[in-house]
PDB file of N, CA, C and O in Angstrom:
ATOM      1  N   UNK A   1      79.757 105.322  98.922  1.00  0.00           N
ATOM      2  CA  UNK A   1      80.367 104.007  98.828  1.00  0.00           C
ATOM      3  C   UNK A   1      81.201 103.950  97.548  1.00  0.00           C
ATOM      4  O   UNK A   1      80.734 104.310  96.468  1.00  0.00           O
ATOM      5  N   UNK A   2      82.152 103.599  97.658  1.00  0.00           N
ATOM      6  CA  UNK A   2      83.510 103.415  96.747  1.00  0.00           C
ATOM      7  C   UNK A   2      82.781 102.332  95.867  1.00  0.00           C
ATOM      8  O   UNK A   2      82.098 101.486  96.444  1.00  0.00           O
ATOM      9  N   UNK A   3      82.911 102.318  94.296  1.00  0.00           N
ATOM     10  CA  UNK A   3      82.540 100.732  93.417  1.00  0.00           C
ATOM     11  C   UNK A   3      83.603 101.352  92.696  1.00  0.00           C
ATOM     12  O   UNK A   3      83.683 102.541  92.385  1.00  0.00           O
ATOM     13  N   UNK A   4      84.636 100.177  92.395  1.00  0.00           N
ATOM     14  CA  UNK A   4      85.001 100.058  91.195  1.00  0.00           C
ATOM     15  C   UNK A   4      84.381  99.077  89.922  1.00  0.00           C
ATOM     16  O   UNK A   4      83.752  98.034  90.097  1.00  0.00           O
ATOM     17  N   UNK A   5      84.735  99.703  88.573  1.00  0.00           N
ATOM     18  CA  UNK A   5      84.564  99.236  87.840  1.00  0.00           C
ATOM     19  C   UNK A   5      85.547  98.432  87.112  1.00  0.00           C
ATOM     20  O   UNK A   5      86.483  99.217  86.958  1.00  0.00           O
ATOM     21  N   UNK A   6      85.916  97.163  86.502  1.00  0.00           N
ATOM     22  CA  UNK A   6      86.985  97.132  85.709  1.00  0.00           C
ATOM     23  C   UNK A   6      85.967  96.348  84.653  1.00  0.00           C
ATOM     24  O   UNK A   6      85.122  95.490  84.911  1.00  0.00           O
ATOM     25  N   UNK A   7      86.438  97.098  83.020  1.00  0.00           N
ATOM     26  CA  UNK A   7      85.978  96.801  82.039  1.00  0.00           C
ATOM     27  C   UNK A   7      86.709  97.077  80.875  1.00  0.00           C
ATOM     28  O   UNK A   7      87.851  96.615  80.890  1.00  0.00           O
ATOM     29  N   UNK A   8      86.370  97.717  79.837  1.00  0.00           N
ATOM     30  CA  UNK A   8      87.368  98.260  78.294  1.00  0.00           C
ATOM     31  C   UNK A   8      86.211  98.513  77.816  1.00  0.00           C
ATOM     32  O   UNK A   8      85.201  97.823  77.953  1.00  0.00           O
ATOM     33  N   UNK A   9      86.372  99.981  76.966  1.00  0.00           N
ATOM     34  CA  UNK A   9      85.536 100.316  76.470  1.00  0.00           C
ATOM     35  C   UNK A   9      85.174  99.881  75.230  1.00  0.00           C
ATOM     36  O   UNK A   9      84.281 100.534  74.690  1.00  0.00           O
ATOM     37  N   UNK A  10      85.882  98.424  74.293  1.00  0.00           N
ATOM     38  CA  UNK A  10      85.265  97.920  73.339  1.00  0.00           C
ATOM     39  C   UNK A  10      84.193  96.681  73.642  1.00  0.00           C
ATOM     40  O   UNK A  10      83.649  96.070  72.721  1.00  0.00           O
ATOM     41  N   UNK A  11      83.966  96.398  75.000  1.00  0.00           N
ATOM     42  CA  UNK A  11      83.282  95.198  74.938  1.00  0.00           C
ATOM     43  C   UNK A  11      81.978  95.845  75.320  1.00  0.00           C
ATOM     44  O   UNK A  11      81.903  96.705  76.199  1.00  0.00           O
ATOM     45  N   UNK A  12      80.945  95.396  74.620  1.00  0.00           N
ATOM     46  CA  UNK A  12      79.308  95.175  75.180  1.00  0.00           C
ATOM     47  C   UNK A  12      78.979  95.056  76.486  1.00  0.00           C
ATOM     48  O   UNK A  12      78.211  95.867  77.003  1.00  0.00           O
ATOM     49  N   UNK A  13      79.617  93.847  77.300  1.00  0.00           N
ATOM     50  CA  UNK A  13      78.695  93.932  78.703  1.00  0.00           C
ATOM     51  C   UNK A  13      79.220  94.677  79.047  1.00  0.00           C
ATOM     52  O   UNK A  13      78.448  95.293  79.783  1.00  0.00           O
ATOM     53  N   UNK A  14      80.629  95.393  79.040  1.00  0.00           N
ATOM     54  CA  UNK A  14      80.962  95.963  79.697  1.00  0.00           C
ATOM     55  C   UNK A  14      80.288  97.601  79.924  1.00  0.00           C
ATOM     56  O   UNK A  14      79.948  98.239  80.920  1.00  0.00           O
ATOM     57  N   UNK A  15      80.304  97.913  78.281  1.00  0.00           N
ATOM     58  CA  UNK A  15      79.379  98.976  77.929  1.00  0.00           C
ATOM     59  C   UNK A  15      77.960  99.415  78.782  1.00  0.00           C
ATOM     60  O   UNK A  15      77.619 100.492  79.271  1.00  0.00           O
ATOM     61  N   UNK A  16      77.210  97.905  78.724  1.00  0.00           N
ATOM     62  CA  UNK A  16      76.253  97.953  79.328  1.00  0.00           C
ATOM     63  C   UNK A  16      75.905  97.885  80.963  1.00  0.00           C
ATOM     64  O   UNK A  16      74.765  98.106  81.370  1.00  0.00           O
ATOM     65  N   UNK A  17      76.960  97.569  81.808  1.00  0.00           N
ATOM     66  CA  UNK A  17      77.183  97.469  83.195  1.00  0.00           C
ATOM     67  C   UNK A  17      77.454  99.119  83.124  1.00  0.00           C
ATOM     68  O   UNK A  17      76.479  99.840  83.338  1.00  0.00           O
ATOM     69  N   UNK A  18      78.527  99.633  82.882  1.00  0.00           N
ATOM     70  CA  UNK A  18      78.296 100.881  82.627  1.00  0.00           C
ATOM     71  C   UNK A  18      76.985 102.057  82.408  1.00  0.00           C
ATOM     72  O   UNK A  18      76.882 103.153  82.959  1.00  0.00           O
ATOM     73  N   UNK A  19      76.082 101.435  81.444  1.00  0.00           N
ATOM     74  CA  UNK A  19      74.949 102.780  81.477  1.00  0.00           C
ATOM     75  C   UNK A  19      74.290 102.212  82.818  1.00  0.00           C
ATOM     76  O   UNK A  19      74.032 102.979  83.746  1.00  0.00           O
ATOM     77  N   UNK A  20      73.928 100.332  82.915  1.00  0.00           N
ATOM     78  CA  UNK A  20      73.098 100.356  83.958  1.00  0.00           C
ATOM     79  C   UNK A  20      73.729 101.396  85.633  1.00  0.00           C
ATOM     80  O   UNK A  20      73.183 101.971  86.574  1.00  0.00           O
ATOM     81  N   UNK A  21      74.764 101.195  85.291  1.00  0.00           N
ATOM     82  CA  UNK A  21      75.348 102.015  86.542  1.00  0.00           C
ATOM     83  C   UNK A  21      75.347 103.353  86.809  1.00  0.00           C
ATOM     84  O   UNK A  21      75.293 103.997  87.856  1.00  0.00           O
ATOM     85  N   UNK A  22      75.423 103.672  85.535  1.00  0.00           N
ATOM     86  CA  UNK A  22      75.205 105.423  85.567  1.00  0.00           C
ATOM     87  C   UNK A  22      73.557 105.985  85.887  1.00  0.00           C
ATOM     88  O   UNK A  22      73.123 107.072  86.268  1.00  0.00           O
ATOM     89  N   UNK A  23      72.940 104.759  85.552  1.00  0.00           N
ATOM     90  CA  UNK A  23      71.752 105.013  85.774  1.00  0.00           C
ATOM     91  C   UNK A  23      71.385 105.035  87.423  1.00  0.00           C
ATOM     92  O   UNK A  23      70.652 105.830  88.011  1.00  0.00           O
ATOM     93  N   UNK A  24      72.000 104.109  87.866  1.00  0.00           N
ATOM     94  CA  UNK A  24      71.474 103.975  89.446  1.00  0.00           C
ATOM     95  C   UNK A  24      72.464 104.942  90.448  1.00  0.00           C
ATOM     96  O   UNK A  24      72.418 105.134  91.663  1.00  0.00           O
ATOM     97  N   UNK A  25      73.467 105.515  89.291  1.00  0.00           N
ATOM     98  CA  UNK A  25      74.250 106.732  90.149  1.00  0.00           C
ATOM     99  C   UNK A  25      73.087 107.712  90.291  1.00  0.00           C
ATOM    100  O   UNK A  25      72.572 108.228  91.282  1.00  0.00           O
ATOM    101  N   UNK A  26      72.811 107.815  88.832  1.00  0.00           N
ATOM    102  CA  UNK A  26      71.461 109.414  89.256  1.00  0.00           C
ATOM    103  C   UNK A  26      70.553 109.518  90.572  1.00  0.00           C
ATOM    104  O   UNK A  26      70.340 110.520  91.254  1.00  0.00           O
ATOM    105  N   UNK A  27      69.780 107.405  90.855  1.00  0.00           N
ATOM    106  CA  UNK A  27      69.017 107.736  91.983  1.00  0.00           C
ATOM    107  C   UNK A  27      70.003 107.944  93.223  1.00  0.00           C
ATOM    108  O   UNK A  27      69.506 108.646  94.104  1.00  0.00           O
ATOM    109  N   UNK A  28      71.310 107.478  93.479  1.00  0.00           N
ATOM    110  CA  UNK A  28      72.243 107.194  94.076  1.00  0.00           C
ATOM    111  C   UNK A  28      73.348 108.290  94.199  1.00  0.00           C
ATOM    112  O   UNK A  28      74.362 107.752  93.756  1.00  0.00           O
ATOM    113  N   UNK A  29      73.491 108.892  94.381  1.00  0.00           N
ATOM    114  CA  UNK A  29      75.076 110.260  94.027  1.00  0.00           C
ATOM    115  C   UNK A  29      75.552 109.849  95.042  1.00  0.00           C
ATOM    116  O   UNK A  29      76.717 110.241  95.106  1.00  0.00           O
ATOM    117  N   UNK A  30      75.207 109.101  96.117  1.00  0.00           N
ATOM    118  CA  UNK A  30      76.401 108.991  97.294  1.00  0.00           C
ATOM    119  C   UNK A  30      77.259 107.825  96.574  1.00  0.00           C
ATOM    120  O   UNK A  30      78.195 107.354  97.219  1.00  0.00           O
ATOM    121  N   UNK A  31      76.957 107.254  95.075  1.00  0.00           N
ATOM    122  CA  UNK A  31      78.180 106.589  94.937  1.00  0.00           C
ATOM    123  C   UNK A  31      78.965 106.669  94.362  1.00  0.00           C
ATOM    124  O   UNK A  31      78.774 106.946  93.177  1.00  0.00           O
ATOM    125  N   UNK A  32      80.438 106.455  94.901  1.00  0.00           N
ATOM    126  CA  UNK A  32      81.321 106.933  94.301  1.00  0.00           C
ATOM    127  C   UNK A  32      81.863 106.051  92.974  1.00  0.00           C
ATOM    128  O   UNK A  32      82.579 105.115  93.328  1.00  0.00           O
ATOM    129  N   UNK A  33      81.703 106.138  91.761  1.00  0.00           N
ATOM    130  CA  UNK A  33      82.212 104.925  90.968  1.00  0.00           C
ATOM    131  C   UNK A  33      83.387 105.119  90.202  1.00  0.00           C
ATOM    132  O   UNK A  33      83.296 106.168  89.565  1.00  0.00           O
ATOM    133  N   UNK A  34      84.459 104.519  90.010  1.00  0.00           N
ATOM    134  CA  UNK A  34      85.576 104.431  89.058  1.00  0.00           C
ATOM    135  C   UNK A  34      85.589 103.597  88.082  1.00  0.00           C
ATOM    136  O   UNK A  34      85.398 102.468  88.533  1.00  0.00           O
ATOM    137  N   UNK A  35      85.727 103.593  86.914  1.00  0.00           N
ATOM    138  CA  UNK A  35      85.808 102.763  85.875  1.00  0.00           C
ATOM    139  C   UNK A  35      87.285 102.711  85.388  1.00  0.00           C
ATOM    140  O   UNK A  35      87.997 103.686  85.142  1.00  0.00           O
ATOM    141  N   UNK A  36      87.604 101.442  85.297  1.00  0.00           N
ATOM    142  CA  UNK A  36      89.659 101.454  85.217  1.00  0.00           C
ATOM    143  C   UNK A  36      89.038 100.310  83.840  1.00  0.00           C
ATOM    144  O   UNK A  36      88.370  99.278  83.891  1.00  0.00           O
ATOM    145  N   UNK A  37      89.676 101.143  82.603  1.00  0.00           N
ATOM    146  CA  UNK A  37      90.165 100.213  81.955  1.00  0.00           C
ATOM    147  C   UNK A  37      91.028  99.613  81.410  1.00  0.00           C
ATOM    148  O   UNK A  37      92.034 100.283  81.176  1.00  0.00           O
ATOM    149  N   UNK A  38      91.051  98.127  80.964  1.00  0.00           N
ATOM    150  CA  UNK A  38      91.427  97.184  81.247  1.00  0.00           C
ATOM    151  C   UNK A  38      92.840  97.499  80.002  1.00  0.00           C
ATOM    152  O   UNK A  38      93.866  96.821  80.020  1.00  0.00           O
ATOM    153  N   UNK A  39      92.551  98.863  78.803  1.00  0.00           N
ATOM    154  CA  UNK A  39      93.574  98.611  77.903  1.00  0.00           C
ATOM    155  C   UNK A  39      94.256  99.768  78.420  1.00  0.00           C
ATOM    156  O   UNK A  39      95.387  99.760  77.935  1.00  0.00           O
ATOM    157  N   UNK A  40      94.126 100.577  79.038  1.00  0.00           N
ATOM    158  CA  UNK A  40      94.743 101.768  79.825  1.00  0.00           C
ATOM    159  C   UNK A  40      95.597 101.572  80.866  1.00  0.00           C
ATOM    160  O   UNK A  40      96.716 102.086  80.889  1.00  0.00           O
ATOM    161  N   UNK A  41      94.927 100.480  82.219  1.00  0.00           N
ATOM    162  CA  UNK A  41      95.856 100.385  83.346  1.00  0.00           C
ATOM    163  C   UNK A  41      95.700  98.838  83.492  1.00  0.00           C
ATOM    164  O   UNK A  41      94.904  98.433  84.339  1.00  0.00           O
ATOM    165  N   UNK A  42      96.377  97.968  82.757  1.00  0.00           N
ATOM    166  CA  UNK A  42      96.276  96.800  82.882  1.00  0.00           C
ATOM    167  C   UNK A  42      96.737  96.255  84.233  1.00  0.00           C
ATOM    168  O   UNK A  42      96.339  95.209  84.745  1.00  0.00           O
ATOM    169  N   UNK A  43      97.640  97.114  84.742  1.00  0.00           N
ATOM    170  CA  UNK A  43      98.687  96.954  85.880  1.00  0.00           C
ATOM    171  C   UNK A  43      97.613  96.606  87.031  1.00  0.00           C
ATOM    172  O   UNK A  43      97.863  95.683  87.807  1.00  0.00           O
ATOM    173  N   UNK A  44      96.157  97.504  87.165  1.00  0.00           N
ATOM    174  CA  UNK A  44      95.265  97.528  88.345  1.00  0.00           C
ATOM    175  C   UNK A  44      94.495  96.005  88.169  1.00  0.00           C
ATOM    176  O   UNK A  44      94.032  95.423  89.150  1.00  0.00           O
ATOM    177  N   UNK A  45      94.426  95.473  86.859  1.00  0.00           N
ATOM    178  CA  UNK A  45      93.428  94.827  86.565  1.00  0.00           C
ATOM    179  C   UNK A  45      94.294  93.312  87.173  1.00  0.00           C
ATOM    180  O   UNK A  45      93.673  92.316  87.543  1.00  0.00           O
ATOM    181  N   UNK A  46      95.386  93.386  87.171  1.00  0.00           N
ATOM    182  CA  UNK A  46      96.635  91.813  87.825  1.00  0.00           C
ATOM    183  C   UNK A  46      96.123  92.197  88.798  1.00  0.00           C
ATOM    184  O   UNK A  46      95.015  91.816  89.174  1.00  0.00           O
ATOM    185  N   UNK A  47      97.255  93.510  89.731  1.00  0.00           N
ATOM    186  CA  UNK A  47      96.552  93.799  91.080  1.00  0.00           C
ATOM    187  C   UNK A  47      95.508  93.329  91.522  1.00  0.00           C
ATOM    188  O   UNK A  47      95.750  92.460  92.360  1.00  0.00           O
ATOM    189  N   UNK A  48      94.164  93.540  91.304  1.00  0.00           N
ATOM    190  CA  UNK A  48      93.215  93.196  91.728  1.00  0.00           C
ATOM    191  C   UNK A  48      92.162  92.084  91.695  1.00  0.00           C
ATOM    192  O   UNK A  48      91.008  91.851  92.054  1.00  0.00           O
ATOM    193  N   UNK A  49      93.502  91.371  90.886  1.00  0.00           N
ATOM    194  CA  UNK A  49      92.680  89.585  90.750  1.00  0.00           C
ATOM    195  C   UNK A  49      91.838  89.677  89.432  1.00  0.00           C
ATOM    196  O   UNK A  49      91.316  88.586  89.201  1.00  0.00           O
ATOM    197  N   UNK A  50      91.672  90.204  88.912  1.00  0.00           N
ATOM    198  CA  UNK A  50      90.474  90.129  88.124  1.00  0.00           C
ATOM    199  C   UNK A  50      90.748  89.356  86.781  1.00  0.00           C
ATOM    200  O   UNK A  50      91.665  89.585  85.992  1.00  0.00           O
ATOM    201  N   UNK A  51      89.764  88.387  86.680  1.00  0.00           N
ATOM    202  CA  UNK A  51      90.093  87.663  85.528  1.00  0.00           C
ATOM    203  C   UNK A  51      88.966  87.854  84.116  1.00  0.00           C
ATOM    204  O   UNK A  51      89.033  87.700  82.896  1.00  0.00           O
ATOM    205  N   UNK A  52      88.262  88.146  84.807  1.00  0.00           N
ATOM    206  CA  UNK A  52      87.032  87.740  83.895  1.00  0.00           C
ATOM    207  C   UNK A  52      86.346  89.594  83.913  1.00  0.00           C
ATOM    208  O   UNK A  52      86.322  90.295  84.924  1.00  0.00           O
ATOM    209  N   UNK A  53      85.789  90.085  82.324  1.00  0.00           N
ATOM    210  CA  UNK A  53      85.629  91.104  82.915  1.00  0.00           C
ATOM    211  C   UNK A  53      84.161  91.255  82.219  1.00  0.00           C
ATOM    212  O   UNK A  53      83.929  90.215  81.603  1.00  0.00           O
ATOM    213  N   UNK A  54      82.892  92.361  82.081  1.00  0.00           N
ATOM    214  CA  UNK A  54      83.396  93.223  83.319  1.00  0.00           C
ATOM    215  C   UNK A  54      83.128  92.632  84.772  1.00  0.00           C
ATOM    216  O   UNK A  54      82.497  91.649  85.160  1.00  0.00           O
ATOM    217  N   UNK A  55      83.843  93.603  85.408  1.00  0.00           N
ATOM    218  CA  UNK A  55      83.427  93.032  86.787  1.00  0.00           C
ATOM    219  C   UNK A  55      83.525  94.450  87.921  1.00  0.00           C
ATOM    220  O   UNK A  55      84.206  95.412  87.566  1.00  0.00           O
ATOM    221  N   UNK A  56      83.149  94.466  88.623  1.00  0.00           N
ATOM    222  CA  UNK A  56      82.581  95.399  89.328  1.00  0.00           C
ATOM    223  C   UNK A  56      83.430  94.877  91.435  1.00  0.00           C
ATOM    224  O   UNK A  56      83.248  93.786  91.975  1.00  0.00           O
ATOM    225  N   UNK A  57      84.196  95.998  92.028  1.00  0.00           N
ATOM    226  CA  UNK A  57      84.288  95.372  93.006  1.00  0.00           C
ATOM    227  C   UNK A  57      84.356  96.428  94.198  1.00  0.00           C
ATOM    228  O   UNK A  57      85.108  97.390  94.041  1.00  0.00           O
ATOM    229  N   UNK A  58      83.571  96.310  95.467  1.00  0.00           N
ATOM    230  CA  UNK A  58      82.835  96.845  96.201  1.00  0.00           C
ATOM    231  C   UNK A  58      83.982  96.024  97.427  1.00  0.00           C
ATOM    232  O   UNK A  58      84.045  94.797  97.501  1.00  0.00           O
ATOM    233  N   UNK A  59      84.644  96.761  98.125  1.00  0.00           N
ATOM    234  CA  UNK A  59      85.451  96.410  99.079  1.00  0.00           C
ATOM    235  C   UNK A  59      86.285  95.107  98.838  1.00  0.00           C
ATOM    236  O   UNK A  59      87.119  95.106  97.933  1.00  0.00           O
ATOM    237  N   UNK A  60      86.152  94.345  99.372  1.00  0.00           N
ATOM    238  CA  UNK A  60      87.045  92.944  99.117  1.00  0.00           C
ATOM    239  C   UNK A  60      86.089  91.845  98.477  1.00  0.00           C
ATOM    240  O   UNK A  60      86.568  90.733  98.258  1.00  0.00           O
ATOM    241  N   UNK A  61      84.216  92.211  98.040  1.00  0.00           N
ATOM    242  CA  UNK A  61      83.810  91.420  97.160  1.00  0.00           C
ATOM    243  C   UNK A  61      83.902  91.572  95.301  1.00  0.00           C
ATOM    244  O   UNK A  61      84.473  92.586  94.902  1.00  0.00           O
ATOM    245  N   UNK A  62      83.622  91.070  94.752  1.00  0.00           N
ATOM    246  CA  UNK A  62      84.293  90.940  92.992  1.00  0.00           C
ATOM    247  C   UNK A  62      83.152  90.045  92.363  1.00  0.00           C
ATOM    248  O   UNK A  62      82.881  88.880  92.652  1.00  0.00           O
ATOM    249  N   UNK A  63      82.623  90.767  91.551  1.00  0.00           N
ATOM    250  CA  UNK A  63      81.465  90.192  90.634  1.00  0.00           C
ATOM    251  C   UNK A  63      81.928  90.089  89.498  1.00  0.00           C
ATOM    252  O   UNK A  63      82.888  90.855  89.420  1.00  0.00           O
ATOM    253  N   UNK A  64      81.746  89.483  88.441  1.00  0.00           N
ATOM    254  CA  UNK A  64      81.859  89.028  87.112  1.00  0.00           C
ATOM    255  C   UNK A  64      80.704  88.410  86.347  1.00  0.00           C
ATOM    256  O   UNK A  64      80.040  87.548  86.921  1.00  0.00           O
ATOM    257  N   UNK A  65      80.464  88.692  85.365  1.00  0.00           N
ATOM    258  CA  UNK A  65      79.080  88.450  84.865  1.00  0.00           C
ATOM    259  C   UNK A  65      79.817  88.332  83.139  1.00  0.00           C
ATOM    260  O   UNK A  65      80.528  89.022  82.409  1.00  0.00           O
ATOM    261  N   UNK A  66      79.027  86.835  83.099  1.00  0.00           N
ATOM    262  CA  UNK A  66      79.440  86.671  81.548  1.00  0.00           C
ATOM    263  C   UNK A  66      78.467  87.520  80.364  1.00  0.00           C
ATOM    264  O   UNK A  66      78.685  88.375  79.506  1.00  0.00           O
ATOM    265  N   UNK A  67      77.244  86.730  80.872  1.00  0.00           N
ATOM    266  CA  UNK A  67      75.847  87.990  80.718  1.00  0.00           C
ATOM    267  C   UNK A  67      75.420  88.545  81.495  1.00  0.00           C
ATOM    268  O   UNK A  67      74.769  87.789  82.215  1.00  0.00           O
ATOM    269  N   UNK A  68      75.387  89.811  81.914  1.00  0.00           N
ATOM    270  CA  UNK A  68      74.827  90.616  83.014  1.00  0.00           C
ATOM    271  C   UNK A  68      73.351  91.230  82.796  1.00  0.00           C
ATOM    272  O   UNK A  68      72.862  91.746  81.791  1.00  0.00           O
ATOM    273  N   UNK A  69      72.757  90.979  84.193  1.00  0.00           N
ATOM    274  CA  UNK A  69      71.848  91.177  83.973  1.00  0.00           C
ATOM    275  C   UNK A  69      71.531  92.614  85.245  1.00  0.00           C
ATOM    276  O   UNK A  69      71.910  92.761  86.407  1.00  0.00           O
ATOM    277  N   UNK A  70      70.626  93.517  84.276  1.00  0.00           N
ATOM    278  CA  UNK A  70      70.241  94.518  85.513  1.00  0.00           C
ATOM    279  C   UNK A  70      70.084  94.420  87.035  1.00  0.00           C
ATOM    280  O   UNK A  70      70.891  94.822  87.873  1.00  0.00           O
ATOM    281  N   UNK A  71      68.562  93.640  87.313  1.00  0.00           N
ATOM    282  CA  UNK A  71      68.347  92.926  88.028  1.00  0.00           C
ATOM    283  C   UNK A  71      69.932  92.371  89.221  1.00  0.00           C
ATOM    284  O   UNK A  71      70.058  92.634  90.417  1.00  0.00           O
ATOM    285  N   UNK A  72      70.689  91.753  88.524  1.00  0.00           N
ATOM    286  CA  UNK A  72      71.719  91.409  89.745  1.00  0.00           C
ATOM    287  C   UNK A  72      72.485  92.311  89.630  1.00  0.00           C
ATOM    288  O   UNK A  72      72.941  92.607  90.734  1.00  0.00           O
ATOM    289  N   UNK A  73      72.986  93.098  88.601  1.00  0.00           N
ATOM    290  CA  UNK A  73      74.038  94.012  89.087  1.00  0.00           C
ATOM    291  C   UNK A  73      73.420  95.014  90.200  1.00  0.00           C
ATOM    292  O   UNK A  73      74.177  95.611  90.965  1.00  0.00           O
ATOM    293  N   UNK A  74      72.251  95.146  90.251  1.00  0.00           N
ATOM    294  CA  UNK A  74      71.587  96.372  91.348  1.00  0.00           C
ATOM    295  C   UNK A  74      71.447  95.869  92.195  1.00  0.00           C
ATOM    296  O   UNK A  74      71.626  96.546  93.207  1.00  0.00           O
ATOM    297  N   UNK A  75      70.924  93.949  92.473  1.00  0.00           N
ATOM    298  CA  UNK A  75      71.183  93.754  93.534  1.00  0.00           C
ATOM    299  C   UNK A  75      72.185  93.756  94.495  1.00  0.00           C
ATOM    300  O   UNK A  75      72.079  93.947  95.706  1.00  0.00           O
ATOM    301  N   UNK A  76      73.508  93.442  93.595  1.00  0.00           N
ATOM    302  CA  UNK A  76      74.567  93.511  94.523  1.00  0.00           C
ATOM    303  C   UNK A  76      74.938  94.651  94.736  1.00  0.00           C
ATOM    304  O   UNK A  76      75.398  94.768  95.872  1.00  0.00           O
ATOM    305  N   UNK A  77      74.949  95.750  94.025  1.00  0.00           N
ATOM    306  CA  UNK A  77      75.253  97.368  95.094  1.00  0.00           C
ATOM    307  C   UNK A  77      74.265  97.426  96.113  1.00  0.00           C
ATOM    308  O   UNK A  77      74.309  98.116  97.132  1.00  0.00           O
ATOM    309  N   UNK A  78      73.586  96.832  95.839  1.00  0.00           N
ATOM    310  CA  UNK A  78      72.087  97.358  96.884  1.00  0.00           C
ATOM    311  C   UNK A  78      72.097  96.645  98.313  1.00  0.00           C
ATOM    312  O   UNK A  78      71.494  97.027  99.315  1.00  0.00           O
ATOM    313  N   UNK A  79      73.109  95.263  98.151  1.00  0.00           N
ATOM    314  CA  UNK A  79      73.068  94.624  98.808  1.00  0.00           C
ATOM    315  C   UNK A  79      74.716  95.156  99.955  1.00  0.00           C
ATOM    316  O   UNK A  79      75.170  94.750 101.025  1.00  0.00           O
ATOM    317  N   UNK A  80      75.064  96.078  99.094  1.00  0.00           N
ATOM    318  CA  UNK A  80      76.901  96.243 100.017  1.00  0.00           C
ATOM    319  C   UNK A  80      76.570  96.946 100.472  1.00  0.00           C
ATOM    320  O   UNK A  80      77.058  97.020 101.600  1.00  0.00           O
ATOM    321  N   UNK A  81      75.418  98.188 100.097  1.00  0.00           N
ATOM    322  CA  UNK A  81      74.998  99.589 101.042  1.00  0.00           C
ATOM    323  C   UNK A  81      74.605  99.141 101.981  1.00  0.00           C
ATOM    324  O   UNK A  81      75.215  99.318 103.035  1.00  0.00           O
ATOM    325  N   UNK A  82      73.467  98.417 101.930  1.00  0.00           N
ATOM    326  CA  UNK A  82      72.871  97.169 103.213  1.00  0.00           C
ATOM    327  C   UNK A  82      73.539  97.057 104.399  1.00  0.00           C
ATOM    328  O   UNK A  82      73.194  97.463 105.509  1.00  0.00           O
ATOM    329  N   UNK A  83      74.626  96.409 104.035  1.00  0.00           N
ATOM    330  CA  UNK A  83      76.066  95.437 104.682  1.00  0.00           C
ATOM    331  C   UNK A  83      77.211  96.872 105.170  1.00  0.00           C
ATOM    332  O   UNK A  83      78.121  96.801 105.996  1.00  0.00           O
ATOM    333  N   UNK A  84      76.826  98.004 104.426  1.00  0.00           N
ATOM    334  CA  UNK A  84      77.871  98.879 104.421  1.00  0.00           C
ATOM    335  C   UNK A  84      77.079  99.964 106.105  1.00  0.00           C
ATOM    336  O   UNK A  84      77.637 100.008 107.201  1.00  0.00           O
ATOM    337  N   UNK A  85      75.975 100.542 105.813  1.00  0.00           N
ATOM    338  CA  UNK A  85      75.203 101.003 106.492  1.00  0.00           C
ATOM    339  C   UNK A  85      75.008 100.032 107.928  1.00  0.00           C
ATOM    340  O   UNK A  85      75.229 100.442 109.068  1.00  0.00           O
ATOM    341  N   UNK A  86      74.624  98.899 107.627  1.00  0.00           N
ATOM    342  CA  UNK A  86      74.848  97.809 108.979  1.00  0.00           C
ATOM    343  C   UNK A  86      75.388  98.073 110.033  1.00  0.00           C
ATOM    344  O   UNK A  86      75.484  97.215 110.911  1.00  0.00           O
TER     345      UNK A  86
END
């Protein structure tokens, strides 16, 4: 399953959506993740609506988390494999 990431590598949550993710890649390798950041390809980050970061987006849904918490960021991959596998 395709996740993108959009974040920058100076901000905190973003940092931290990041390890939590790398972490659930290890139990996970079928996922595929990209991390686009936000001071590198700003161009993807218009494209793709994104206002608020980080944010994480799994087909045509888009999460944003001011404080992120483990707990929901795993729910919602957990919840597109679900929906994806369906």
């Amino acid at each position: 399953m395709k996740i993108e990431v959009y974040m920058t590598a100076i901000c905190p949550r973003c940092l931290y959506i990041s390890r939590v993710l790398k972490e659930l890649n290890l139990k996970h390798p079928e996922l595929d993740i990209e991390y686009i950041d936000l001071l590198k390809d700003f161009s993807r980050f218009n494209k793709a609506g994104i206002k608020i970061f980080p944010a994480i987006v799994i087909g045509d849904d888009i999460r944003s988390w001011v404080i992120p918490k483990k707990s929901e960021i795993i729910e919602f991959i957990e919840q597109a494999c679900e929906s994806e596998s369906a």
